[in-house]
N, CA, C and O atoms as a Maestro MAE file, in Angstrom:
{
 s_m_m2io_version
 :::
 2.0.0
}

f_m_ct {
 s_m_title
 :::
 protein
 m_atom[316] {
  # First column is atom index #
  i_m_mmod_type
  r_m_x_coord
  r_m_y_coord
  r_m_z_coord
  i_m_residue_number
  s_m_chain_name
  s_m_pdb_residue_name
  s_m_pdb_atom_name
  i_m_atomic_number
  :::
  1 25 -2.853 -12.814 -4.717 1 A "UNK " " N  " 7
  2 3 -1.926 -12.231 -5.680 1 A "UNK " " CA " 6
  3 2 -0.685 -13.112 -5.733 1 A "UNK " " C  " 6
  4 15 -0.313 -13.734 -4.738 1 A "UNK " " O  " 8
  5 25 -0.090 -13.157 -6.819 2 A "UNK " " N  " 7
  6 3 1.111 -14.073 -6.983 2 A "UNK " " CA " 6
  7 2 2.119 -13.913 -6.373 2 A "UNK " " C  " 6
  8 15 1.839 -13.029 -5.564 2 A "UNK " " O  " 8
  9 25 3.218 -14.224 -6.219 3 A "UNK " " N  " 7
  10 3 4.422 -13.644 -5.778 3 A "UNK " " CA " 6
  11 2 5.150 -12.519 -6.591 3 A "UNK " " C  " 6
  12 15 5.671 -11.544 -6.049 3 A "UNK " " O  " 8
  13 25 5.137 -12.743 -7.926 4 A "UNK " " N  " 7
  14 3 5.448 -12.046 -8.658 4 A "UNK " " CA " 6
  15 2 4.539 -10.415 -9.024 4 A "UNK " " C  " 6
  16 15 5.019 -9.477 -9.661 4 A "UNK " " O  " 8
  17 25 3.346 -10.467 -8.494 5 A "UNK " " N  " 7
  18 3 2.746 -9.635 -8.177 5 A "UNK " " CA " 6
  19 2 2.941 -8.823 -6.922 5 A "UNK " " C  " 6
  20 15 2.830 -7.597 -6.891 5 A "UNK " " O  " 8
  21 25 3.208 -9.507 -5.994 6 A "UNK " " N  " 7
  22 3 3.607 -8.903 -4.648 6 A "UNK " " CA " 6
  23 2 5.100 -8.057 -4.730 6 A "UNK " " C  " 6
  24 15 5.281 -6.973 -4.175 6 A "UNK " " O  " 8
  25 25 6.200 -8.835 -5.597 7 A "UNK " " N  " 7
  26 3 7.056 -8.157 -5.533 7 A "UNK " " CA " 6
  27 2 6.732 -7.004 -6.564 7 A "UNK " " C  " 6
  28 15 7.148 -5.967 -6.048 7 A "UNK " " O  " 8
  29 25 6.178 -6.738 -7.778 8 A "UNK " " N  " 7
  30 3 5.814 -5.468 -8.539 8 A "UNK " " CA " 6
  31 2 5.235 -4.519 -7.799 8 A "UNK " " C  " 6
  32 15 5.407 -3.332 -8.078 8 A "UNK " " O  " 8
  33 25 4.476 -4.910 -6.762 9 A "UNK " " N  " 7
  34 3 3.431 -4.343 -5.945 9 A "UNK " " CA " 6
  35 2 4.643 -3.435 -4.833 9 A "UNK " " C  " 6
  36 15 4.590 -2.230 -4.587 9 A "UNK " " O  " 8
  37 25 5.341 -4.101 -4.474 10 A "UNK " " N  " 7
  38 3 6.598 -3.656 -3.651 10 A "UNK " " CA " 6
  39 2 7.563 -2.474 -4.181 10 A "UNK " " C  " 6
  40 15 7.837 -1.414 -3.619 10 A "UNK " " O  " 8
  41 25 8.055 -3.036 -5.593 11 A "UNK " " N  " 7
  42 3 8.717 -2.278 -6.419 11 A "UNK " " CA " 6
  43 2 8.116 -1.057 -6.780 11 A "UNK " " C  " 6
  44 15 8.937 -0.166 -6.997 11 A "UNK " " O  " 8
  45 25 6.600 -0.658 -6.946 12 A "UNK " " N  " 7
  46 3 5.956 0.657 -7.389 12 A "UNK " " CA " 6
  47 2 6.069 1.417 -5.739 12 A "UNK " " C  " 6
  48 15 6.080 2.628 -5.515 12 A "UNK " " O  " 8
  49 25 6.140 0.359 -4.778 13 A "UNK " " N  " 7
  50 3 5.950 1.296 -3.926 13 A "UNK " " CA " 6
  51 2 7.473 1.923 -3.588 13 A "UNK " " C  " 6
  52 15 7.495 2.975 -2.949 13 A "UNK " " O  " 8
  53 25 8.168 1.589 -3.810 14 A "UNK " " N  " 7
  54 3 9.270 1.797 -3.195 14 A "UNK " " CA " 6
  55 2 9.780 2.619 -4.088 14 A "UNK " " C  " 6
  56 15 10.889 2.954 -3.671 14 A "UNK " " O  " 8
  57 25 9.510 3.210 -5.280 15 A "UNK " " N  " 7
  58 3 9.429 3.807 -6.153 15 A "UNK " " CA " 6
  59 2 8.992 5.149 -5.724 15 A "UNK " " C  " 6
  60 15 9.672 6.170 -5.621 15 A "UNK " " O  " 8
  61 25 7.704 4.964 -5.486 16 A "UNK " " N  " 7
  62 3 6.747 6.202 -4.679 16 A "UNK " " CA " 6
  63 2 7.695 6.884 -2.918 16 A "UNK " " C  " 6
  64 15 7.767 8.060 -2.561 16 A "UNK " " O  " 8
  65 25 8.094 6.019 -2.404 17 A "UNK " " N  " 7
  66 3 9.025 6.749 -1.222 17 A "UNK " " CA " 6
  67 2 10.233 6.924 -1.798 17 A "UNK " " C  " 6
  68 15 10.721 7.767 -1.046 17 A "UNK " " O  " 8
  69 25 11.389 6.603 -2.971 18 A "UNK " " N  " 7
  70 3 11.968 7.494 -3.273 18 A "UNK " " CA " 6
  71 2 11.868 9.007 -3.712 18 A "UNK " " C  " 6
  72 15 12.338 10.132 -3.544 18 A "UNK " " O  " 8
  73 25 10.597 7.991 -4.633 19 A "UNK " " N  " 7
  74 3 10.384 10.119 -5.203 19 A "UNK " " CA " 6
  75 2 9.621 10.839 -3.880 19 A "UNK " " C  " 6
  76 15 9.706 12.067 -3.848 19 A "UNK " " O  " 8
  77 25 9.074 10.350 -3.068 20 A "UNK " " N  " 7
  78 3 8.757 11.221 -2.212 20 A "UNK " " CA " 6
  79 2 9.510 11.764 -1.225 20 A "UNK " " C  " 6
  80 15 9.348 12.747 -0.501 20 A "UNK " " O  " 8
  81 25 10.686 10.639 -1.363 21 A "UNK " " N  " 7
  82 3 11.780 11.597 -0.416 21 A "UNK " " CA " 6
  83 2 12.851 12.444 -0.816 21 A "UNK " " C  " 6
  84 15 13.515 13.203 -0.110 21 A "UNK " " O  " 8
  85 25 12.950 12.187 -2.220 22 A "UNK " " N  " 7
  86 3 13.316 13.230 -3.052 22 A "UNK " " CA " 6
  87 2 12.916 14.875 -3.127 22 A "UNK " " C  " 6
  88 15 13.664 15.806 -3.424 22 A "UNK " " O  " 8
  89 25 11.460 14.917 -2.753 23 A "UNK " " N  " 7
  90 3 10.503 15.760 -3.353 23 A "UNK " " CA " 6
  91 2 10.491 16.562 -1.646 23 A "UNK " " C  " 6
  92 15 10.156 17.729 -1.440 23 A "UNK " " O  " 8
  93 25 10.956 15.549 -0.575 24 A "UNK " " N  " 7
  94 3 10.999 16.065 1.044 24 A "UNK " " CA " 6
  95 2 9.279 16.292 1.323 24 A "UNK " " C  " 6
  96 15 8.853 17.131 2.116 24 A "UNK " " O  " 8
  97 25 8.499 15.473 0.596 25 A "UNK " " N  " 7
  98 3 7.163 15.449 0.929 25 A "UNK " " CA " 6
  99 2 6.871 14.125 1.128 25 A "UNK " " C  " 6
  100 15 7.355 13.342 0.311 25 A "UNK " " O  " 8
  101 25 6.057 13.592 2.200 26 A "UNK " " N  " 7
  102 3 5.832 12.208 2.222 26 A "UNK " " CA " 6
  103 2 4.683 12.101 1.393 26 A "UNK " " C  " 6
  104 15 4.029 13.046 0.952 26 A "UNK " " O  " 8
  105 25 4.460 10.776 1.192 27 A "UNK " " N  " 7
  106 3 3.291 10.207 0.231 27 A "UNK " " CA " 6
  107 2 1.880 9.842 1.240 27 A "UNK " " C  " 6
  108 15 2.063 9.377 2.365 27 A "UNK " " O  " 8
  109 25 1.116 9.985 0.953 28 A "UNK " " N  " 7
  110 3 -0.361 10.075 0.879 28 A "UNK " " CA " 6
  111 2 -0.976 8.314 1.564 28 A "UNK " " C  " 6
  112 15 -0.391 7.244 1.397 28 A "UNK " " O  " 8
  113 25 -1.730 8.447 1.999 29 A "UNK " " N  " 7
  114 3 -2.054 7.084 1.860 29 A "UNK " " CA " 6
  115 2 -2.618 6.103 0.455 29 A "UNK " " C  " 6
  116 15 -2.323 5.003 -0.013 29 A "UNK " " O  " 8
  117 25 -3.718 7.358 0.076 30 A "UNK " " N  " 7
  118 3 -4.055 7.201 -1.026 30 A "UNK " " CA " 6
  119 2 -3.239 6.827 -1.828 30 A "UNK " " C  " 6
  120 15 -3.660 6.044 -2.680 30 A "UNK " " O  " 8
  121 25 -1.744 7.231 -1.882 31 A "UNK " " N  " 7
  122 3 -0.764 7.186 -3.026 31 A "UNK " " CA " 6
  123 2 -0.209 5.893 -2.850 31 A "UNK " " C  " 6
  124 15 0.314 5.259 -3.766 31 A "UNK " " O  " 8
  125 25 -0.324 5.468 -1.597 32 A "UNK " " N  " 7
  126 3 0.342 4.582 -1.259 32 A "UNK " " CA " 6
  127 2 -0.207 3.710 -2.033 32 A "UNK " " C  " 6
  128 15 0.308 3.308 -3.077 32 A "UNK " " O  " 8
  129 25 -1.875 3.155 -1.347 33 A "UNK " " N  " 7
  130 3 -2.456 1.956 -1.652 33 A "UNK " " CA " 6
  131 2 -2.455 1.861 -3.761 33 A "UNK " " C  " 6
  132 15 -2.649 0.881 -4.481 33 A "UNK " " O  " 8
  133 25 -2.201 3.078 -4.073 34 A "UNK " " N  " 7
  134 3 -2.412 2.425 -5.406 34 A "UNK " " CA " 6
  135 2 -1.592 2.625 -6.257 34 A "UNK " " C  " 6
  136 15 -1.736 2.746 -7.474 34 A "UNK " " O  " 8
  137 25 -0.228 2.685 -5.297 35 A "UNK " " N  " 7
  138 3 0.662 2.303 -5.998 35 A "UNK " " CA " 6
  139 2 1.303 0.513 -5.625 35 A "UNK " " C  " 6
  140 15 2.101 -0.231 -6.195 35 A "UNK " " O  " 8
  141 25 0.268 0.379 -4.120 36 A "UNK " " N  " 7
  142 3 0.498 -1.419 -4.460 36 A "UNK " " CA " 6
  143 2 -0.152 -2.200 -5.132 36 A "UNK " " C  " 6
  144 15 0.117 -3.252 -5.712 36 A "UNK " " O  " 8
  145 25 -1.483 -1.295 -4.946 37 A "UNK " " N  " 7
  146 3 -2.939 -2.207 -5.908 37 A "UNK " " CA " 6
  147 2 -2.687 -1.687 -7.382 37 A "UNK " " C  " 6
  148 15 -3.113 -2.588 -8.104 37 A "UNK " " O  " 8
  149 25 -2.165 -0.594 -8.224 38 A "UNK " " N  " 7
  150 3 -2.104 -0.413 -9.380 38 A "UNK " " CA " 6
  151 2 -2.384 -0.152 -9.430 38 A "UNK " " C  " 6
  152 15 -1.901 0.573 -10.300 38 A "UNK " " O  " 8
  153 25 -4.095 0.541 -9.000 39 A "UNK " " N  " 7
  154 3 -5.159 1.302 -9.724 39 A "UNK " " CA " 6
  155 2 -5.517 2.103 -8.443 39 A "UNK " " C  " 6
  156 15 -5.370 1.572 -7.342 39 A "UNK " " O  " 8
  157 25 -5.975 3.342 -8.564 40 A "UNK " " N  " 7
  158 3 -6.390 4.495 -7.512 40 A "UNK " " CA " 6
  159 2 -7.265 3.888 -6.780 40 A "UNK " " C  " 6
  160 15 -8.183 3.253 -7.299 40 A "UNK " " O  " 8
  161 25 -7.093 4.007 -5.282 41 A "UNK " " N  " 7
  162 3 -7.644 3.484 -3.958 41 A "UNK " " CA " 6
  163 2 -9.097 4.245 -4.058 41 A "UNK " " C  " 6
  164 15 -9.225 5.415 -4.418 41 A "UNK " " O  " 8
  165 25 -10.308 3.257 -3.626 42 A "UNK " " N  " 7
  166 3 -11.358 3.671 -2.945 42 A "UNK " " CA " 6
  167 2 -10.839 4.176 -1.657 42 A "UNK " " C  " 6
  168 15 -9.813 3.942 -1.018 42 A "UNK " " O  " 8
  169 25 -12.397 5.340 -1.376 43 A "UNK " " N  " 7
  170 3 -12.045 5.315 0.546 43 A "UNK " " CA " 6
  171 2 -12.219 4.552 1.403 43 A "UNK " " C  " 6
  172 15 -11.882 4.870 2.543 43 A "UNK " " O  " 8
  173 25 -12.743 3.421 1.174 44 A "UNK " " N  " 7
  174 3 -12.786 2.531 2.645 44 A "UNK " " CA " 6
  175 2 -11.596 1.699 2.725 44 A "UNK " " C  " 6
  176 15 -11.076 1.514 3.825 44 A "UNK " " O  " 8
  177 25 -11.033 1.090 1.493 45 A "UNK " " N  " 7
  178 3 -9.567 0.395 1.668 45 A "UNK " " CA " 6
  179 2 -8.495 1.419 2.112 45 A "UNK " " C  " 6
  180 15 -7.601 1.018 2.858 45 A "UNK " " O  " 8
  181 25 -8.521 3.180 1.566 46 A "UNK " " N  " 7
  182 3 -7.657 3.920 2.170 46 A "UNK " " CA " 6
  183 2 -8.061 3.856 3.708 46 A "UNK " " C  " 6
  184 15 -7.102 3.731 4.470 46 A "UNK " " O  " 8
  185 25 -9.315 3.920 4.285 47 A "UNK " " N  " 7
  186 3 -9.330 4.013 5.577 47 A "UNK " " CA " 6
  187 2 -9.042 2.953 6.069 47 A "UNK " " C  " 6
  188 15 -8.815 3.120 7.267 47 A "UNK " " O  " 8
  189 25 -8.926 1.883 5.753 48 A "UNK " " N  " 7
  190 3 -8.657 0.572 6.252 48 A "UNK " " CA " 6
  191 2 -6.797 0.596 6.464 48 A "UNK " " C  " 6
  192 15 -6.035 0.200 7.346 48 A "UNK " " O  " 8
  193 25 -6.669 1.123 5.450 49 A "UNK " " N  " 7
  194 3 -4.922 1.186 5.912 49 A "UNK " " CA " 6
  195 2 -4.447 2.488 6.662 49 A "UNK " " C  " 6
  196 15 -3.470 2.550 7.407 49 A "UNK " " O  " 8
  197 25 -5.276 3.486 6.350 50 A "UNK " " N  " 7
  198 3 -4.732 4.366 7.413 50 A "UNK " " CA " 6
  199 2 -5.288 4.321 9.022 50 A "UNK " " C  " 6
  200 15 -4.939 5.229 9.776 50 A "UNK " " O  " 8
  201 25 -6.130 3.272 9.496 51 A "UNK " " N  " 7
  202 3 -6.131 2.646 10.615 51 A "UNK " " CA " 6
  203 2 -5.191 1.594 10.933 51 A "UNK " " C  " 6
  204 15 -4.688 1.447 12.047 51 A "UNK " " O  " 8
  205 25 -4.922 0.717 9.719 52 A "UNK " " N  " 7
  206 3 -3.807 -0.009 10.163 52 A "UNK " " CA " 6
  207 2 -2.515 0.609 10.359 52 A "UNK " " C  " 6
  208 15 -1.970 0.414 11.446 52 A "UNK " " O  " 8
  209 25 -1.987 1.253 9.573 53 A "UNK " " N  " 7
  210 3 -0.639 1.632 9.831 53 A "UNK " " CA " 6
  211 2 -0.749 2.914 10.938 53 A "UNK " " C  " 6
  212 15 0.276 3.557 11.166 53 A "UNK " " O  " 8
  213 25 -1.767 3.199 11.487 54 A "UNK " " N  " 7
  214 3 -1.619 4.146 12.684 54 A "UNK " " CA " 6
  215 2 -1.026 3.550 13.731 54 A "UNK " " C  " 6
  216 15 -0.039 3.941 14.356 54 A "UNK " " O  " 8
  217 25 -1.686 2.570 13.896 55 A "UNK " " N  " 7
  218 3 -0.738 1.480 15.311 55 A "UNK " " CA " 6
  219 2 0.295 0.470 14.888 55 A "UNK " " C  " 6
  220 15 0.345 -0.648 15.400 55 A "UNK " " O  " 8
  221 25 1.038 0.840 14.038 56 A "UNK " " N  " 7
  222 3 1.885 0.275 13.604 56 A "UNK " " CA " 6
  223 2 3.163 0.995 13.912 56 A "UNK " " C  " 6
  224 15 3.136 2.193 14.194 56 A "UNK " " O  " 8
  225 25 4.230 0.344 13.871 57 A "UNK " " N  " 7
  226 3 5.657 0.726 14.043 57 A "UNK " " CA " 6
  227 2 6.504 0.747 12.705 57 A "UNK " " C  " 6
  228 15 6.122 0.165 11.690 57 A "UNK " " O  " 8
  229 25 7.369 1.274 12.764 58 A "UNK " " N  " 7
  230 3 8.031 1.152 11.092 58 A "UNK " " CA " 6
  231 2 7.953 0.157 10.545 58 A "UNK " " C  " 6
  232 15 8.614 -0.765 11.023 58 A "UNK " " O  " 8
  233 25 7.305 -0.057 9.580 59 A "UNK " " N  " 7
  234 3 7.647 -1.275 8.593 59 A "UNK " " CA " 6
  235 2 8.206 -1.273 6.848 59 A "UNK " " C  " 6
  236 15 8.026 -0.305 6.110 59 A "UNK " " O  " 8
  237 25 8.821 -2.415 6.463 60 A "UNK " " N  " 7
  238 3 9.155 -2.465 5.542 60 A "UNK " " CA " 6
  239 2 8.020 -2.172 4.305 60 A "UNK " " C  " 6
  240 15 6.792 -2.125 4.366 60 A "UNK " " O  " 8
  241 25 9.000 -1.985 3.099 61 A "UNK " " N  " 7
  242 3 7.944 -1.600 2.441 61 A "UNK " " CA " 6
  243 2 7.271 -3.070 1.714 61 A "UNK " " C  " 6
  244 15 6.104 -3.146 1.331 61 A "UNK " " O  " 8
  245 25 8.182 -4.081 1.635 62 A "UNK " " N  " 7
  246 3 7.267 -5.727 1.979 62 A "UNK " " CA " 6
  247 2 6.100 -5.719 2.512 62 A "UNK " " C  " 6
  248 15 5.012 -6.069 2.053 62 A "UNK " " O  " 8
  249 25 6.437 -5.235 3.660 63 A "UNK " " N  " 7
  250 3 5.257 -5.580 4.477 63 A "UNK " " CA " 6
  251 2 3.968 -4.556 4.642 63 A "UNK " " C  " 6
  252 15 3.037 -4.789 5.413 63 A "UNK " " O  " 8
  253 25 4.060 -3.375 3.792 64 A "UNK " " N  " 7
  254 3 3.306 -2.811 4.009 64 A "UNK " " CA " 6
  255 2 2.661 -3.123 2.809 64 A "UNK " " C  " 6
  256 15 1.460 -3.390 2.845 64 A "UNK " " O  " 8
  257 25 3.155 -3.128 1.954 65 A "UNK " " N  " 7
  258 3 2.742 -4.224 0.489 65 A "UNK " " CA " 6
  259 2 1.745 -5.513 0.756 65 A "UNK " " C  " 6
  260 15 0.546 -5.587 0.485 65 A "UNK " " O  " 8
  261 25 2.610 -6.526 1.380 66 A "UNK " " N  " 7
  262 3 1.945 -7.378 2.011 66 A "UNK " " CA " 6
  263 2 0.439 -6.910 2.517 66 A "UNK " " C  " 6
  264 15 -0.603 -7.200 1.930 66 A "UNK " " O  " 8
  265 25 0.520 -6.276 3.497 67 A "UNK " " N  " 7
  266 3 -1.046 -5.622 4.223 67 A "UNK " " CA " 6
  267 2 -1.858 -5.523 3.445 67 A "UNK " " C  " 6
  268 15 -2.779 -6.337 3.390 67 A "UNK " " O  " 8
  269 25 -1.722 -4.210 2.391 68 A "UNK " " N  " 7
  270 3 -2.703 -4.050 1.944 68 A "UNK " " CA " 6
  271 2 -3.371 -4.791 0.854 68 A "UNK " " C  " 6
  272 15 -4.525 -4.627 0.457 68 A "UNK " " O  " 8
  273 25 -2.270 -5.834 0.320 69 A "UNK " " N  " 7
  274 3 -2.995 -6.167 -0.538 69 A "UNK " " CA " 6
  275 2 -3.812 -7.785 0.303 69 A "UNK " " C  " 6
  276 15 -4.802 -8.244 -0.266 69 A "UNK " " O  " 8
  277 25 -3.325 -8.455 1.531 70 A "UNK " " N  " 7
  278 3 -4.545 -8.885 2.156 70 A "UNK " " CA " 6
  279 2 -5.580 -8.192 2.430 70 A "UNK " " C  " 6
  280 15 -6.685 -8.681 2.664 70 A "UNK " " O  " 8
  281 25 -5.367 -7.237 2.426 71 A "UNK " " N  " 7
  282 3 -6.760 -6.244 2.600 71 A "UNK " " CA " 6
  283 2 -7.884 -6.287 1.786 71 A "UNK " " C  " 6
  284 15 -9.100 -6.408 1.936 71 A "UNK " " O  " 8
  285 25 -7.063 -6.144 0.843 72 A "UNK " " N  " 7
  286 3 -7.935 -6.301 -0.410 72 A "UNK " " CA " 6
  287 2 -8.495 -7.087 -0.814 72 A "UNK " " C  " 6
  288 15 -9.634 -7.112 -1.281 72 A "UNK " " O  " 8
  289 25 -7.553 -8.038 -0.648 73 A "UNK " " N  " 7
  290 3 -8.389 -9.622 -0.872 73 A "UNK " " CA " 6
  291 2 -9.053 -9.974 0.186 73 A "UNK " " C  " 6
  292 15 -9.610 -11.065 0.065 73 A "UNK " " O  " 8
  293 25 -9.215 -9.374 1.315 74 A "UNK " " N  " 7
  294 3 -10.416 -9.943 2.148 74 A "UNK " " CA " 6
  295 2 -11.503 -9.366 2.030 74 A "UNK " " C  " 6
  296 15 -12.553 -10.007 2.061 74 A "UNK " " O  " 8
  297 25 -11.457 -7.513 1.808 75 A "UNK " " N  " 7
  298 3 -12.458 -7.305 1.018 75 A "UNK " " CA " 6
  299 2 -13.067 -7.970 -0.275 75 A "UNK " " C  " 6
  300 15 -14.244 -7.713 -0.526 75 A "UNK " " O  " 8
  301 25 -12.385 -8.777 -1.090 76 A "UNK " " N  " 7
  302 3 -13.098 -8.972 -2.354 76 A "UNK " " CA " 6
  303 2 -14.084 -10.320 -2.082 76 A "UNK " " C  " 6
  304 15 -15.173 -10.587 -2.588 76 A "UNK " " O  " 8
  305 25 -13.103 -11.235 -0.862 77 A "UNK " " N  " 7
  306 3 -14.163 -12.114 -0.300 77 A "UNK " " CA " 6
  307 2 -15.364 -11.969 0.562 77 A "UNK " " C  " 6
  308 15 -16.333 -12.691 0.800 77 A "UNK " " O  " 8
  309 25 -15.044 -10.999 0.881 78 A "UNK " " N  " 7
  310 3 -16.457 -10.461 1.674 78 A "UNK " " CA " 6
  311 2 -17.718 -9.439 0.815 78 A "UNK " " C  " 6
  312 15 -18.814 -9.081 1.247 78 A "UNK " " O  " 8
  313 25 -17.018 -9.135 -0.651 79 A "UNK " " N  " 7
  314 3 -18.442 -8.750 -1.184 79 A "UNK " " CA " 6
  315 2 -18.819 -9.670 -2.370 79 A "UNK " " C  " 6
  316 15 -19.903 -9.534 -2.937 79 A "UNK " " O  " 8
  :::
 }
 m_bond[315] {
  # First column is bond index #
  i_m_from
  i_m_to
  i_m_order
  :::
  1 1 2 1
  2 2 3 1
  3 3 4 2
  4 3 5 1
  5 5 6 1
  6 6 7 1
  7 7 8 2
  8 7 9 1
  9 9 10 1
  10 10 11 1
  11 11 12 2
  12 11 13 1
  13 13 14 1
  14 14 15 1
  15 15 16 2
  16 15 17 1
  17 17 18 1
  18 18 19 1
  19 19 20 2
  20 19 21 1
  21 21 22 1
  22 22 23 1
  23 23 24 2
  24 23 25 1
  25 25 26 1
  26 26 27 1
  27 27 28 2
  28 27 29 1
  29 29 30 1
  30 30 31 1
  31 31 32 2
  32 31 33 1
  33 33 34 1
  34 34 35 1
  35 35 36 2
  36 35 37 1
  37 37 38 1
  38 38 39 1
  39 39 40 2
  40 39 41 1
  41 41 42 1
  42 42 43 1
  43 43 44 2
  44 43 45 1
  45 45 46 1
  46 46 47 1
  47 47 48 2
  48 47 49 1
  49 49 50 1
  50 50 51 1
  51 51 52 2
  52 51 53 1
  53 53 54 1
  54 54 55 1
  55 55 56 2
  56 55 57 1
  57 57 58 1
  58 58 59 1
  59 59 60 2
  60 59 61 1
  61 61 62 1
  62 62 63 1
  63 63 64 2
  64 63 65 1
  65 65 66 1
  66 66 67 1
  67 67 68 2
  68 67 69 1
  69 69 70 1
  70 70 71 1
  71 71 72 2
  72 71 73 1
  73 73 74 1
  74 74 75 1
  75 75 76 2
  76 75 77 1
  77 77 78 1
  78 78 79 1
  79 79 80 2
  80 79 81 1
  81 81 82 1
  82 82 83 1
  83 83 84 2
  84 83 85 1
  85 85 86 1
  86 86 87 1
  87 87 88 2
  88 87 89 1
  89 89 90 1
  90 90 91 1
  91 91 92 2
  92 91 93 1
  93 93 94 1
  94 94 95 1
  95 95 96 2
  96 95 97 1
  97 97 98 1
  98 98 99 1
  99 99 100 2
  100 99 101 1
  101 101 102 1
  102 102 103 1
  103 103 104 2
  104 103 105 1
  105 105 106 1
  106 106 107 1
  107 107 108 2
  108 107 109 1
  109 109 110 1
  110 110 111 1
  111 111 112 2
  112 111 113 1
  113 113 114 1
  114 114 115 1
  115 115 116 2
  116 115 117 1
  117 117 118 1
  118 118 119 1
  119 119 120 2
  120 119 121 1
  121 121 122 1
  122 122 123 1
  123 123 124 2
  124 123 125 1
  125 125 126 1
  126 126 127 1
  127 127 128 2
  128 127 129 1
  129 129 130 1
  130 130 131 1
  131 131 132 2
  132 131 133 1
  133 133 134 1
  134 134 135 1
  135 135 136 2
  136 135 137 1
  137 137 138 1
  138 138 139 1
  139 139 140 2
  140 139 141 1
  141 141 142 1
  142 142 143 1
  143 143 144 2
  144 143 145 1
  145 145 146 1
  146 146 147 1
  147 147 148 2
  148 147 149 1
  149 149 150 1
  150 150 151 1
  151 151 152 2
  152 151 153 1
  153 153 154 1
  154 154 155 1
  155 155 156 2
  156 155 157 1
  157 157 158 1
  158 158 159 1
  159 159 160 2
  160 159 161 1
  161 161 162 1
  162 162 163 1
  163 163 164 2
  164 163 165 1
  165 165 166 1
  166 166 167 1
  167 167 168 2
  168 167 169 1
  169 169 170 1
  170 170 171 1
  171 171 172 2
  172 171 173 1
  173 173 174 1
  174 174 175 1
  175 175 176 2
  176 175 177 1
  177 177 178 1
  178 178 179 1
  179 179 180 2
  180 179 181 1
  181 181 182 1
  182 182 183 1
  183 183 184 2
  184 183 185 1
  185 185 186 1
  186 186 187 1
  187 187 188 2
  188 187 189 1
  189 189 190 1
  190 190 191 1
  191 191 192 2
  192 191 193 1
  193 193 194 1
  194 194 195 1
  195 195 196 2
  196 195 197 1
  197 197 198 1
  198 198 199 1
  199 199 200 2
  200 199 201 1
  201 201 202 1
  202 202 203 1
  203 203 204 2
  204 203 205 1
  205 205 206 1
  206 206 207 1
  207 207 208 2
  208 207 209 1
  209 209 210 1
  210 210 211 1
  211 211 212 2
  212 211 213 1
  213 213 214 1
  214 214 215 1
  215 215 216 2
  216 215 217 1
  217 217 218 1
  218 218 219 1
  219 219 220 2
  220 219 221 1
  221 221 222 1
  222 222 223 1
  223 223 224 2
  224 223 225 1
  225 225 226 1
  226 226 227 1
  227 227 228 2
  228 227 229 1
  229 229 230 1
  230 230 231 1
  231 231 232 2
  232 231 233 1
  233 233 234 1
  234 234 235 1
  235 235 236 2
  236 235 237 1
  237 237 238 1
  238 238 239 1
  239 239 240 2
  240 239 241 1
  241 241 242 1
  242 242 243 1
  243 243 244 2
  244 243 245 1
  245 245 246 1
  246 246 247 1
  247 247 248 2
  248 247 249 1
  249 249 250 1
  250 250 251 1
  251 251 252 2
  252 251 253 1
  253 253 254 1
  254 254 255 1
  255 255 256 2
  256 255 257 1
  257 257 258 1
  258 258 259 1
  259 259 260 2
  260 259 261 1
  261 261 262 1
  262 262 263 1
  263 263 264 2
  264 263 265 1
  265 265 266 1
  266 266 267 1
  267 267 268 2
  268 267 269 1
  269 269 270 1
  270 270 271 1
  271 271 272 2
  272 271 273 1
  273 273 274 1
  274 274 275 1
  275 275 276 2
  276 275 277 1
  277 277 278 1
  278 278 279 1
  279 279 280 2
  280 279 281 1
  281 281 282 1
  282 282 283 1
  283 283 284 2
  284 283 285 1
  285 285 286 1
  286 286 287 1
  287 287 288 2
  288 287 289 1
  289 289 290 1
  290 290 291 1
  291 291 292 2
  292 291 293 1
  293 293 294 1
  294 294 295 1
  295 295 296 2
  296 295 297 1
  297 297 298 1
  298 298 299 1
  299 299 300 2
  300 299 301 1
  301 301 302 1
  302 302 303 1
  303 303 304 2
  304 303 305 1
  305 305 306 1
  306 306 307 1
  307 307 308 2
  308 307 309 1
  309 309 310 1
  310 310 311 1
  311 311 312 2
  312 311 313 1
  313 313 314 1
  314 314 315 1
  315 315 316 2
  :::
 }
}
């Protein structure tokens, strides 16, 4: 993904934890991943990030951006 993609990818998300902290409900994983990927998460990339960010420590929303969308792209090389 481009850079310029990564940062849009960043920007929807960070979008999604305002309004969710607005709303005093956190966001979903599901909500998460597709608001970096753009389009509604399958379940194995949601399970893929909700194993990753289980052993994870706070991170930015960069970097959680970042993650998943290597994720994705390693899934797309592997099918």
């Amino acid at each position: 993904m481009s850079e310029t993609g990564k940062s849009e990818a960043t920007e929807r998300l960070d979008v999604l934890f305002d309004q969710s902290k607005s709303s005093g409900q956190g966001a979903s994983i599901s909500d998460i991943v597709e608001a970096v990927l753009g389009y509604p998460a399958d379940e194995e990339i949601t399970e893929l990030v909700s194993m990753a960010m289980e052993d994870s420590e706070r991170m930015s929303s960069e970097d959680i951006a970042d993650g998943i969308i290597k994720l994705q792209e390693w899934r797309d090389v592997q099918s």
